[in-house]
FIZAFI-69651 format. One line per 5 residues: number of its first residue (from 1); their letters; for each residue x, y, z of C-alpha. Coordinates in nm, 4 decimals, decimal comma, padded with zeros to 6 digits. Example, Ala and Ser with C-alpha at 12.3 -4.5 7.8 and 13.67 -1.06 7.14 Angstrom:
BEGIN
1	as	01,2300:-00,4500:00,7800  01,3670:-00,1060:00,7140
END
This chain:
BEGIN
1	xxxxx	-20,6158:-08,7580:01,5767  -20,3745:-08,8851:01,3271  -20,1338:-08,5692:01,2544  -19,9424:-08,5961:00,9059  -19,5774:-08,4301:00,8687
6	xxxxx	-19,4894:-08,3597:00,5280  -19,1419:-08,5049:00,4417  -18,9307:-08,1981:00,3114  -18,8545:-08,1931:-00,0109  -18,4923:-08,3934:-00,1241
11	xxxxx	-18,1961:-08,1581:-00,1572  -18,0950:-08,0403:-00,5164  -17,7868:-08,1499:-00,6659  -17,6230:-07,8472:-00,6027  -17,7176:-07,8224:-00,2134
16	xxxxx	-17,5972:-08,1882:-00,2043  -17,2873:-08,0611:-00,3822  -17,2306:-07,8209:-00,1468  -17,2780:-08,0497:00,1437  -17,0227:-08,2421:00,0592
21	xxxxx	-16,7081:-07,9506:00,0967  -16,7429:-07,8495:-00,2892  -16,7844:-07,5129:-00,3363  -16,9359:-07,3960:-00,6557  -16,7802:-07,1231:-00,8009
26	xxxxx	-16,9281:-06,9329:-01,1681  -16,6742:-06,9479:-01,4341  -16,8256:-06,6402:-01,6006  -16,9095:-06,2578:-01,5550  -17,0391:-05,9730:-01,7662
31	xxxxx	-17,1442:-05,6310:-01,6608  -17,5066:-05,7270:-01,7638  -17,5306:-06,0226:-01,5323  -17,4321:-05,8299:-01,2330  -17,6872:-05,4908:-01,3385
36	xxxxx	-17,9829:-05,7288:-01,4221  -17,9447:-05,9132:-01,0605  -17,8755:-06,2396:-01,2471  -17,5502:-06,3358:-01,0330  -17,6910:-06,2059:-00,6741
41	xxxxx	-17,9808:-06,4722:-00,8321  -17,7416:-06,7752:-00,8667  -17,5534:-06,6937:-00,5733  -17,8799:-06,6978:-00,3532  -18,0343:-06,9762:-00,6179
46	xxxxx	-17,7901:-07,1949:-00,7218  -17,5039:-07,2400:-00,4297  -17,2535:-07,0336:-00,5981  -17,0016:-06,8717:-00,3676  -16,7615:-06,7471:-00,6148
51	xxxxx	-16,6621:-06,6329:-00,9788  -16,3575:-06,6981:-01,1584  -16,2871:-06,5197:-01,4843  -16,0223:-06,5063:-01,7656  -15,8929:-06,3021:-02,0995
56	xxxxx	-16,1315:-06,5060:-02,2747  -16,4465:-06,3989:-02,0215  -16,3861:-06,0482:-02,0621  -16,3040:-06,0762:-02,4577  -16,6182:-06,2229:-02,4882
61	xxxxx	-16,8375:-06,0333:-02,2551  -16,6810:-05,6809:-02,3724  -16,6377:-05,7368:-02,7307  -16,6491:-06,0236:-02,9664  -17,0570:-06,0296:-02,9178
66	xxxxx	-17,0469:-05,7017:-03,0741  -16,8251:-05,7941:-03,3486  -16,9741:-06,1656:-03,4631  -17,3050:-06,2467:-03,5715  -17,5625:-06,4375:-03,3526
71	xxxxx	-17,4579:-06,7580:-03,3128  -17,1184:-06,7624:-03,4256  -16,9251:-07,0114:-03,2688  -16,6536:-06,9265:-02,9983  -16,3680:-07,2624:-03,0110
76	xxxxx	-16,2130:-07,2284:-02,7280  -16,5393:-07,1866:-02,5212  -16,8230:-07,4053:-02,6730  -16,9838:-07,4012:-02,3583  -17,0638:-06,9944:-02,4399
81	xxxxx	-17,0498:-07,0733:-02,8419  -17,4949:-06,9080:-02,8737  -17,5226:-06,5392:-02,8159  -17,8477:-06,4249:-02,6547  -18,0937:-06,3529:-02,8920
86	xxxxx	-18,1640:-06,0091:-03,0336  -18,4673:-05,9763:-02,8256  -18,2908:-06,0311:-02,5468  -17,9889:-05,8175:-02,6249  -17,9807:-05,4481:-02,4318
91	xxxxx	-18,0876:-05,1883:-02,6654  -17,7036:-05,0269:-02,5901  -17,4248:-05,2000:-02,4501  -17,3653:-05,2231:-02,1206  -16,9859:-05,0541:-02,1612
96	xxxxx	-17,0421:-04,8317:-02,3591  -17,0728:-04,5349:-02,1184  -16,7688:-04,6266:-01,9894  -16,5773:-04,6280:-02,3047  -16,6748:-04,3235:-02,4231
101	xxxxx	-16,5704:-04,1616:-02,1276  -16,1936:-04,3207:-02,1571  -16,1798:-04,2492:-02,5142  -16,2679:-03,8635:-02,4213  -15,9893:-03,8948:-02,1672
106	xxxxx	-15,7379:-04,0357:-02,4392  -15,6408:-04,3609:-02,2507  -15,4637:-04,5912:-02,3921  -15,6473:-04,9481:-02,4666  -15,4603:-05,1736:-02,1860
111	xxxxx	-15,5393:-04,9109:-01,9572  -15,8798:-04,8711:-02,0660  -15,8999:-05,2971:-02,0931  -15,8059:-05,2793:-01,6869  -16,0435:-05,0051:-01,6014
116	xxxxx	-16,3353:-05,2148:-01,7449  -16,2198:-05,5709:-01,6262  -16,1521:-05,4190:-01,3157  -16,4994:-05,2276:-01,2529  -16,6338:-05,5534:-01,3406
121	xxxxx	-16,4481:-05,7693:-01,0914  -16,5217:-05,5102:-00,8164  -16,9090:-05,4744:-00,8024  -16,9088:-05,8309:-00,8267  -16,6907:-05,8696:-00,5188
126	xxxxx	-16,9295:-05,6124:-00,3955  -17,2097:-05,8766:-00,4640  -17,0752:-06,1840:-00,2941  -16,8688:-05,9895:-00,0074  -17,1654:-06,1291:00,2180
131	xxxxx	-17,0418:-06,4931:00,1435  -16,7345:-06,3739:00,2036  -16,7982:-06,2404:00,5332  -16,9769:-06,5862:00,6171  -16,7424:-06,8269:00,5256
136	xxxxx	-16,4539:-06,6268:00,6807  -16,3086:-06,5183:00,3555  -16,2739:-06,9116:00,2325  -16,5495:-06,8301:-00,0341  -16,7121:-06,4994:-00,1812
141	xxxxx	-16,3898:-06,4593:-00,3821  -16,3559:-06,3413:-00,7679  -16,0908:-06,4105:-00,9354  -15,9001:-06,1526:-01,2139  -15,6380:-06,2662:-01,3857
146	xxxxx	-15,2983:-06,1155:-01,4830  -15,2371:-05,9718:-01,8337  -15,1537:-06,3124:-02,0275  -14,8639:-06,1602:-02,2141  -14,6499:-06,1454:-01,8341
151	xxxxx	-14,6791:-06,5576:-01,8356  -14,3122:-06,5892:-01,8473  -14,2058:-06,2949:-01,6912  -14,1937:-06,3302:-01,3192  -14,1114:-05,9050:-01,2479
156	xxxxx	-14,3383:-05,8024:-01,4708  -14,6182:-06,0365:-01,3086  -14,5719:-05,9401:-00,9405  -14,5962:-05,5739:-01,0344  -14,9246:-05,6610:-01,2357
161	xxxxx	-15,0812:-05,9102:-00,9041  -15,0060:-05,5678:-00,7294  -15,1220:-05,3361:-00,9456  -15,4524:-05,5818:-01,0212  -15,5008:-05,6021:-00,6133
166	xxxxx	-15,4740:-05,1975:-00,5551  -15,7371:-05,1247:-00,8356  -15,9664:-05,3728:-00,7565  -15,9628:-05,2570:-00,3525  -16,1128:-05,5377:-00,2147
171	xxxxx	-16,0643:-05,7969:00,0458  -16,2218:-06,1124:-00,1196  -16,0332:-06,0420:-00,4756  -15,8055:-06,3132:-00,6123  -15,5046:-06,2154:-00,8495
176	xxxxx	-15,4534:-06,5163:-01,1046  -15,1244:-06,6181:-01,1465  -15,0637:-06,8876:-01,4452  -14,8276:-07,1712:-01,3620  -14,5216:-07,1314:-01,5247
181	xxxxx	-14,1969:-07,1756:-01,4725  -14,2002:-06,7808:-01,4363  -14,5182:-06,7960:-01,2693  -14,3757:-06,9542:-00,9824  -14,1374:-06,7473:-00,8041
186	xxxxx	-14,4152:-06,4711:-00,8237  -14,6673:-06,7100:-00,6852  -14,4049:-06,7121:-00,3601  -14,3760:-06,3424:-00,3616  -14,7135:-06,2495:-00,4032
191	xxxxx	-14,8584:-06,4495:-00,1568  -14,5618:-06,2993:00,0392  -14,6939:-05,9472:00,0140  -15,0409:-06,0968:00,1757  -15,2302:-06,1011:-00,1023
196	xxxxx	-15,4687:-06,4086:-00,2203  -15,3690:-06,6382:-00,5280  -15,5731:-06,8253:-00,8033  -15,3128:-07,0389:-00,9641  -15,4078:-07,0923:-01,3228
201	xxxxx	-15,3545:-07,3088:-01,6160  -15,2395:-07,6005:-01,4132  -15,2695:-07,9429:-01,6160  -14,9359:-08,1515:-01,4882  -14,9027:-08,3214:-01,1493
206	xxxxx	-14,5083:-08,2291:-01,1025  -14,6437:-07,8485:-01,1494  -14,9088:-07,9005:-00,9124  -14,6317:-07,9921:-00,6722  -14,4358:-07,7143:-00,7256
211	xxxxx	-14,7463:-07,4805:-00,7001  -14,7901:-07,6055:-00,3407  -14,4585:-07,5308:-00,2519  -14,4756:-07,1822:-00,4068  -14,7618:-07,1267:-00,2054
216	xxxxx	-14,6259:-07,2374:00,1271  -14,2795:-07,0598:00,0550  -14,5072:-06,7749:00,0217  -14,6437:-06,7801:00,3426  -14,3483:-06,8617:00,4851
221	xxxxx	-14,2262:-06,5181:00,3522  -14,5484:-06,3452:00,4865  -14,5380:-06,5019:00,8020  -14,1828:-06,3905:00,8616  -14,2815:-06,0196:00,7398
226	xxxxx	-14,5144:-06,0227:01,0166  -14,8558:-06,0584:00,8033  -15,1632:-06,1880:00,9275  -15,1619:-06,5535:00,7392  -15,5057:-06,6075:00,7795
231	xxxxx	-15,6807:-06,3515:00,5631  -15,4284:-06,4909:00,3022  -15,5899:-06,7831:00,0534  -15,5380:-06,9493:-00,2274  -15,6571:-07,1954:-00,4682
236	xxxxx	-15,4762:-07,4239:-00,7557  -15,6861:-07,4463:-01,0511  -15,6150:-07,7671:-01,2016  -15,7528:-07,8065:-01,5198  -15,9463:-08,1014:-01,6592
241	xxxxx	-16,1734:-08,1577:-01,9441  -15,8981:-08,0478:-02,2048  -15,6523:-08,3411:-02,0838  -15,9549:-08,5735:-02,2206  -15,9602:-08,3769:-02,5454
246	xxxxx	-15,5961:-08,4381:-02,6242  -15,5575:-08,7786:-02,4691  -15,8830:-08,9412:-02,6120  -15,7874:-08,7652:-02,9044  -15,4852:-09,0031:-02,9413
251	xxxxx	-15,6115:-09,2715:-02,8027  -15,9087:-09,2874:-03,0861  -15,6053:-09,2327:-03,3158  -15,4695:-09,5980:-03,1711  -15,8106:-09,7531:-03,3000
256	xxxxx	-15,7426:-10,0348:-03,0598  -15,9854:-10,1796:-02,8125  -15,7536:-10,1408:-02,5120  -15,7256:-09,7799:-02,6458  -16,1021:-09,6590:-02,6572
261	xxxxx	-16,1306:-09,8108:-02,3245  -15,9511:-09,5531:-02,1859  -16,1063:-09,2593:-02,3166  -16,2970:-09,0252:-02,0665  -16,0248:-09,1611:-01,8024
266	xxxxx	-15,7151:-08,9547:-01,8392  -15,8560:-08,6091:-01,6294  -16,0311:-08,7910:-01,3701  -15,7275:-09,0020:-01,3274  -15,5277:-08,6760:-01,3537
271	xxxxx	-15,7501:-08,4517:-01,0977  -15,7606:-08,7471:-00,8535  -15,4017:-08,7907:-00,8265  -15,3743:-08,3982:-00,7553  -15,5942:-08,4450:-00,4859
276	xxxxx	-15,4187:-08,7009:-00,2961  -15,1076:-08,5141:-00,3591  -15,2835:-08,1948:-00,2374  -15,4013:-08,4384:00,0984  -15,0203:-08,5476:00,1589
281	xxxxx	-14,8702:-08,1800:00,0777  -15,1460:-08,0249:00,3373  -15,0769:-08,3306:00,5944  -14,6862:-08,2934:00,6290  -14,4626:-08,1397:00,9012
286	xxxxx	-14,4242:-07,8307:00,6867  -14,7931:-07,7324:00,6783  -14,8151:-07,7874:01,0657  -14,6203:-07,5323:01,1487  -14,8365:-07,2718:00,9206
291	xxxxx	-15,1357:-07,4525:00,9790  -15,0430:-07,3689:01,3570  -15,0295:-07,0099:01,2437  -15,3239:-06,9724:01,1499  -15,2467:-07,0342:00,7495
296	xxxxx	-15,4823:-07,1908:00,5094  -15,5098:-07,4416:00,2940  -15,4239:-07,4076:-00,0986  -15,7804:-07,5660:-00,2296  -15,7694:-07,8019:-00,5559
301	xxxxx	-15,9967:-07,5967:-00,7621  -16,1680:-07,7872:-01,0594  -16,1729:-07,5613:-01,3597  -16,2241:-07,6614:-01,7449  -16,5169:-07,8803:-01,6045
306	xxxxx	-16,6953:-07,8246:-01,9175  -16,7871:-08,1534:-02,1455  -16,6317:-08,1605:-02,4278  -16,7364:-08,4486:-02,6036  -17,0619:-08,4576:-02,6335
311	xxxxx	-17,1158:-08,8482:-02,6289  -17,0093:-08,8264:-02,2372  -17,2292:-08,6729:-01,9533  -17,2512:-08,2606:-01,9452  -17,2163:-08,3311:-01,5588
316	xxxxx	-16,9271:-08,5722:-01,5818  -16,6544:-08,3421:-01,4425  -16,8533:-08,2252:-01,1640  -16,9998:-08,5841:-00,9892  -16,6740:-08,7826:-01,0604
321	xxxxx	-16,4854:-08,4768:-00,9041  -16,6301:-08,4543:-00,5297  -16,3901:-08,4350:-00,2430  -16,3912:-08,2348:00,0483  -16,2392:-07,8676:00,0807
326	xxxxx	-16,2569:-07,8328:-00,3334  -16,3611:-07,6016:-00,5361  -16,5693:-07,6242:-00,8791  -16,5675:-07,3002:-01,1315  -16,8229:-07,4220:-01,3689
331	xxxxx	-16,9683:-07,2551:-01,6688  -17,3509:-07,1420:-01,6686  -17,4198:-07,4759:-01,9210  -17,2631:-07,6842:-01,6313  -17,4071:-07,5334:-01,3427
336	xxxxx	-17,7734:-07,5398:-01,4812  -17,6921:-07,9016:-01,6155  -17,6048:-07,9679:-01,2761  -17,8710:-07,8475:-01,1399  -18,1636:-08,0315:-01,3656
341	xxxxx	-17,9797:-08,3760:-01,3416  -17,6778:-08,3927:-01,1864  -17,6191:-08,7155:-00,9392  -17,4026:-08,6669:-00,6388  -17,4134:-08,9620:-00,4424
346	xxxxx	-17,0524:-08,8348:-00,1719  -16,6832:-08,8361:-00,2054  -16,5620:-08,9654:-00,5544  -16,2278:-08,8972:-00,5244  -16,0385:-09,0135:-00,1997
351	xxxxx	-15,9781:-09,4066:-00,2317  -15,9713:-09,4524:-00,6188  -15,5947:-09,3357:-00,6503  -15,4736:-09,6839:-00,7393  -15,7171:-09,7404:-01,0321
356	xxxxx	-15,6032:-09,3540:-01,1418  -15,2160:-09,4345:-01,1412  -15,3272:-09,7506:-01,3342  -15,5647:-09,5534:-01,6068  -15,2269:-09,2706:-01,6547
361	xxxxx	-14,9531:-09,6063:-01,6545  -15,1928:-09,7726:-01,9191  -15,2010:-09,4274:-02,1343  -14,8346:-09,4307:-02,0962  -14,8028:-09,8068:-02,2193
366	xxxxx	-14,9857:-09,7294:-02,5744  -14,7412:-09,4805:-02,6671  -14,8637:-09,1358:-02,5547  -14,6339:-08,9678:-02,3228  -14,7790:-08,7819:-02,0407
371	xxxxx	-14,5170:-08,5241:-02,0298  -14,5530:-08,3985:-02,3756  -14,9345:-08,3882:-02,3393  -14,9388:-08,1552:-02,0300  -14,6416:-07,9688:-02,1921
376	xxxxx	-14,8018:-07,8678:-02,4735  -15,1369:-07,7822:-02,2802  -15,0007:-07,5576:-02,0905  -14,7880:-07,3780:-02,4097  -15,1547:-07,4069:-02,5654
381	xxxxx	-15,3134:-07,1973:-02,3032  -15,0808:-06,9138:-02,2003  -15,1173:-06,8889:-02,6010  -15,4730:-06,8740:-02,6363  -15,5150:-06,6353:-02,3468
386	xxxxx	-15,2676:-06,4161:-02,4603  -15,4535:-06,4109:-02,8129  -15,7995:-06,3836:-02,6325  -15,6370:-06,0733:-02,4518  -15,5106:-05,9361:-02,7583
391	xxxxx	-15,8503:-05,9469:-02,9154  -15,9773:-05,7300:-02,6676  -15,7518:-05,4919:-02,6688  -15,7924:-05,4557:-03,0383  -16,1771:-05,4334:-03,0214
396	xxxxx	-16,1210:-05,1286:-02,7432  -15,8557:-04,9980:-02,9057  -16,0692:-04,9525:-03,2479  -16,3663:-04,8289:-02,9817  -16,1137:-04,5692:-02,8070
401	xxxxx	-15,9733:-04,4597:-03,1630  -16,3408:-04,4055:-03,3865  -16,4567:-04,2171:-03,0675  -16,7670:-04,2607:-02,8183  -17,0300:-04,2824:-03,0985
406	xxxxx	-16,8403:-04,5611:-03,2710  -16,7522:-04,7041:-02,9216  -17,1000:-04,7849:-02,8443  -17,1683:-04,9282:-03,1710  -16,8788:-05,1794:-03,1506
411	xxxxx	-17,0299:-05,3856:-02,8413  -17,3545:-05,2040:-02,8346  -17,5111:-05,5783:-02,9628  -17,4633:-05,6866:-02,6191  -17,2254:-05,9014:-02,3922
416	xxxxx	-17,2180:-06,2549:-02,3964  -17,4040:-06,4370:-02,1758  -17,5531:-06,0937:-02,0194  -17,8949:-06,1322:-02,0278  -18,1101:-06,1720:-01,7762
421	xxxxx	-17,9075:-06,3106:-01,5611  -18,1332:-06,6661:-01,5261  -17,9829:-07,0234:-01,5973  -18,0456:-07,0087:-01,9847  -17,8133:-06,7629:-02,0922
426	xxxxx	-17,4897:-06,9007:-02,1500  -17,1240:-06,6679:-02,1276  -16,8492:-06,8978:-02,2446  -16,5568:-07,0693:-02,1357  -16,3559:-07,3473:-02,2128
431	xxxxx	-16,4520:-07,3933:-01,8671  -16,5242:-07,0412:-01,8125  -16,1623:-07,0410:-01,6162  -16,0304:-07,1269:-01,9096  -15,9837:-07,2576:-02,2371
436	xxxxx	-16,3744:-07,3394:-02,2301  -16,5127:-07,0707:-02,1000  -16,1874:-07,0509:-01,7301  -16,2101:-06,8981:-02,2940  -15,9090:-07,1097:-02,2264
441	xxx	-16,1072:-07,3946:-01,9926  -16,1743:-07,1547:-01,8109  -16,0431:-07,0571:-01,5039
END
């Protein structure tokens, strides 16, 4: 008798992803995708372990849907540029409740801004505490970020990363912290106080640097205030797609052959380099004695993974980004892109840091200076977050003002990217963590 085994079936992208140390992370989140099921779906689904969002997330999932008309077009997030369609949209909005019960209560719009955000952030920690609890607290997080308009005030930051951390009340929460000059001493004295970091708007190798070292002066500081180090973590989102955007941008200015050659390189190049500093950062006598302790590692998060040019792959950020003990916050266009056709074929970082310094040295040699490029990327997106932020507060403050009836009609057209909840609905990011979504590439 001649018994036949049926091979099982070849793993999907994303469980091949997965296998290989990435974690996959959401760059996205709405009040409607965590009612309708929709991320308990992807996290059982579609490998995702964590959510990252941003001003522009919550601008866009709380009120610019209700403001716009279908399909209007959202720049600094293409990925989440289509609105669900009116069939799809709730018949009231998924906030409204809420804000007509603040504007009753006469709060004032940034208070009213955190009590949404951070009802938001919480059920959805609620949702992926189990991943939490299984990975030992190195996944399951979601990320909320500080008001934008702190960037370059370290005081007022710290107070805010504590403030954010008490309201939200739960153990797999991440406060985001942008990396500025400002944004670094509160790095160190947040992750003092034993409380977990996403570092944000990260585009420049030195910076990267000088995250690390925040981050380890940080638990230095805990450690010597007696804290438990290991329920402390942290990631560095390092951003990516937008240092193609400006780069290629110049490069096709150049016209030369040499030039367009190196277009698509610059933020692999970039990201890779980042990595092997994160490897010899993470490898040196200083780490050893935390590591010793019980500390963890600050994780290279990918964020702004978004495509976008659209003559290169949708998936191109994600396969020529695969290392071990990463992370990748993707927008719902990425992750589903990912899904249908992605090819991950093992590491494609680790060993190509020669041909990276080459690609940057050979940007550097046609004129464009590397310095002024991640400069103004950064000055770009503390700006654009701050403006997403400020949006908000002016849809909720016009909400809180006309009183609940009007409330409900501002965003009662829906949230972005609610839904259902399934792979077709997309929220927005630059890169959901930022200036795509990530809103600003998102993260």
């Amino acid at each position: 008798m001649i018994t036949v085994t049926e091979a099982p079936a070849p793993a999907g992208a994303l469980e091949r992803l997965a296998a290989e140390g990435v974690s996959i992370w959401l760059d996205d989140l709405s009040r409607g995708r965590i009612a309708s099921g929709g991320l308990a779906g992807l996290v059982a689904d579609r490998h995702v372990v964590g959510v990252t969002t941003n001003p522009s997330i919550f601008a866009a999932a709380i009120g610019a849907a209700g403001t716009e008309p279908v399909g209007a077009s959202h720049p600094e997030h293409p990925e989440h540029s289509e609105h669900p369609k009116d069939s799809e949209r709730p018949e009231h909005s998924d906030y409204a409740e809420q804000l007509a019960d603040l504007a009753v209560r006469g709060v004032t719009a940034d208070e009213a801004v955190r009590m949404l955000t951070t009802a938001d952030v919480r059920d959805a920690a609620d949702v992926l505490r189990p991943v939490h609890e299984a990975t030992g607290g190195r996944d399951g997080r979601v990320s909320i970020e500080v008001d934008p308009r702190f960037a370059h005030d370290t005081r007022a930051t710290v107070a805010e990363a504590r403030q954010l951390a008490w309201l939200v009340d739960r153990p797999n929460v991440m406060v985001k912290i942008p990396a500025t000059r400002a944004g670094l001493p509160a790095i160190t004295e947040v992750v003092g106080l034993g409380i977990s970091v996403n570092v944000t708007l990260i585009f420049s190798l030195e910076r990267h640097r000088a995250v690390m070292d925040a981050y380890l002066a940080g638990l230095e500081r805990a450690a010597a205030r007696g804290l438990d180090l290991s329920a402390i973590h942290s990631v560095a989102s390092f951003f990516v797609s937008r240092v193609d955007t400006e780069i290629d941008r110049r490069l096709t200015a150049i016209g030369t052959d040499r030039a367009r050659a190196l277009r698509r390189r610059a933020a692999l190049a970039n990201a890779r380099l980042a990595y092997a500093a994160y490897e010899e950062v993470f490898s040196g006598d200083r780490w050893t004695a935390l590591g010793g302790a019980r500390a963890n590692k600050q994780r290279p998060l990918w964020a702004s993974t978004g495509v976008k040019d659209r003559a290169y792959k949708d998936t191109l950020y994600v396969e020529e980004l695969v290392a071990p003990g990463t992370v990748n916050t993707m927008p719902e266009a990425t992750l589903a892109a990912t899904a249908d056709h992605g090819a991950v074929t093992g590491d494609t970082v680790s060993g190509g840091y020669a041909q990276a310094r080459a690609d940057l040295a050979a940007v550097e040699a046609l004129g464009i200076s590397y310095e002024e490029v991640v400069t103004r990327l950064e000055e770009e997106g503390v700006a654009k977050f701050a403006a997403a932020w400020q949006d908000l507060l002016d849809t909720v403050t016009k909400s809180l003002a006309d009183g609940p009836a009007a409330g409900a009609a501002i965003v009662g057209t829906g949230a972005v990217g609610t839904g259902t909840g399934g792979m077709g609905a997309v929220g927005g990011e630059e890169d959901g963590e930022g200036f795509d979504t990530e809103g600003v590439d998102a993260e």
